[in-house]
Structures are given as C-alpha cells and as structure tokens.
BAMIRO-926651 format. One line per 3 residues: number of its first residue (from 1); their letters; for each residue x, y, z of C-alpha. Coordinates in Angstrom, 2 decimals, padded with zeros to 5 digits. Layout:
BEGIN
NUM = a = X,Y,Z; ...
END
This chain:
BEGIN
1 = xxx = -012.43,006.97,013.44; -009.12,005.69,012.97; -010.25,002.73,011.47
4 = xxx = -012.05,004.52,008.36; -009.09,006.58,008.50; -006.97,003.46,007.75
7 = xxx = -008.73,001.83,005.26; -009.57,005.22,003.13; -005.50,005.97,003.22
10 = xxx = -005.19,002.07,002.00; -008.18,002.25,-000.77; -006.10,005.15,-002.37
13 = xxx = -002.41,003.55,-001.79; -003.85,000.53,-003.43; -005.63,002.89,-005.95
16 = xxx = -001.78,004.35,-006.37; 000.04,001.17,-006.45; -001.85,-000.71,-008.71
19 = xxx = -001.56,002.49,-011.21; 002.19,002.22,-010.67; 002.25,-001.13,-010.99
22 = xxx = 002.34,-001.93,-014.84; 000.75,-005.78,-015.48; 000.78,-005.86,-011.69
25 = xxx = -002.88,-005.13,-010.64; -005.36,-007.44,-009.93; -008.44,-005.41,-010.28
28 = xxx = -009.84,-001.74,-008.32; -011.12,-004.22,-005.32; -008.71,-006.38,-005.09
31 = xxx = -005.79,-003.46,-005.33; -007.93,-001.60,-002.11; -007.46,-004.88,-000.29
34 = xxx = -003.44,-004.87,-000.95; -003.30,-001.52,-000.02; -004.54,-001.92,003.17
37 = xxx = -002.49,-004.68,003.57; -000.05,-002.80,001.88; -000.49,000.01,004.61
40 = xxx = 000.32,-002.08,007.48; 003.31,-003.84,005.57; 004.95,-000.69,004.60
43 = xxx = 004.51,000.72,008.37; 006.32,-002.43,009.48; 008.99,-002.30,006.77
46 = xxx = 009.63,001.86,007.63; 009.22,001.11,011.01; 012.03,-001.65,010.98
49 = xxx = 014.51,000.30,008.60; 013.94,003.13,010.75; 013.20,005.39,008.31
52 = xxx = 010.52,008.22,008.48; 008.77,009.92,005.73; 007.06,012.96,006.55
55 = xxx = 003.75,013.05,008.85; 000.29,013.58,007.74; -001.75,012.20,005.16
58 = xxx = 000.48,012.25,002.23; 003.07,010.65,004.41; 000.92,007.80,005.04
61 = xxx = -000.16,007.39,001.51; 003.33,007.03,000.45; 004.11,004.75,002.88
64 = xxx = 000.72,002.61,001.92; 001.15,003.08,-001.64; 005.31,001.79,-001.01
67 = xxx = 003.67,-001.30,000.90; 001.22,-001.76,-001.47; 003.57,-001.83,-004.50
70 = xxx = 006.05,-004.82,-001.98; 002.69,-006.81,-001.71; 001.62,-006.24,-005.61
73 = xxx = 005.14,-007.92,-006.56; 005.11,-010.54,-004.43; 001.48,-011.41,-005.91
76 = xxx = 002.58,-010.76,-009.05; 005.51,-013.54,-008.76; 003.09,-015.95,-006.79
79 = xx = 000.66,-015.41,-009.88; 002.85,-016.70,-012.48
END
C-alpha cells in the first residue's frame, strides 16, 4: 500500500511542479516520473536540512512537488 501511496503523492507533485514550472516541463508522463523522483529527492533534501513541513498528505505533496521542481531545473539546464 505504501507503494501506490508513493507514486500517487509523486504523479500529483510532478502534476504540481511541472505547472509551476514555466518552460520547465517535459510532458504529463514524463513530469509523474520527476515527481516521484522528485518525492524521494525532496525527502532527502528536508531530511538533511532538517527541516519538517507538516505531516499528512499535503505535507508530502509539498515536499514532492519542492523535489520535483529541484529535479525539473536541473533537467531544464541539462536540456539546453
């Protein structure tokens, strides 16, 4: 269960991000994939920093949708 919890929170952080992201989205597929990755990136990153955001599901979408946005810039520069 926790993995179609993870990758429904990602599909919607990369929905998020790559709505945020002006120029920066690659496509609705391709933006789920980042925000997955995005998911695990931006736990890392909090993780690391040490900073929490609050608990639940709109907790973890930020913190997808924050990773997903990191990983949507750094593909953006790696496109051009």
């Amino acid at each position: 269960m926790s993995l179609l919890y993870a990758l429904l929170i990602g599909a919607i952080a990369g929905w998020l991000a790559g709505k945020l992201m002006k120029g920066g989205g690659f496509g609705v597929i391709f933006n789920i994939v980042l925000g997955i990755i995005g998911g695990i990136v931006g736990n890392w990153a909090f993780n690391t920093l040490d900073i929490s955001l609050s608990s639940g599901v709109i907790g973890d979408i930020i913190t997808g949708a924050i990773g997903a946005i990191i990983i949507l810039f750094i593909a953006g520069l790696l496109k051009k």
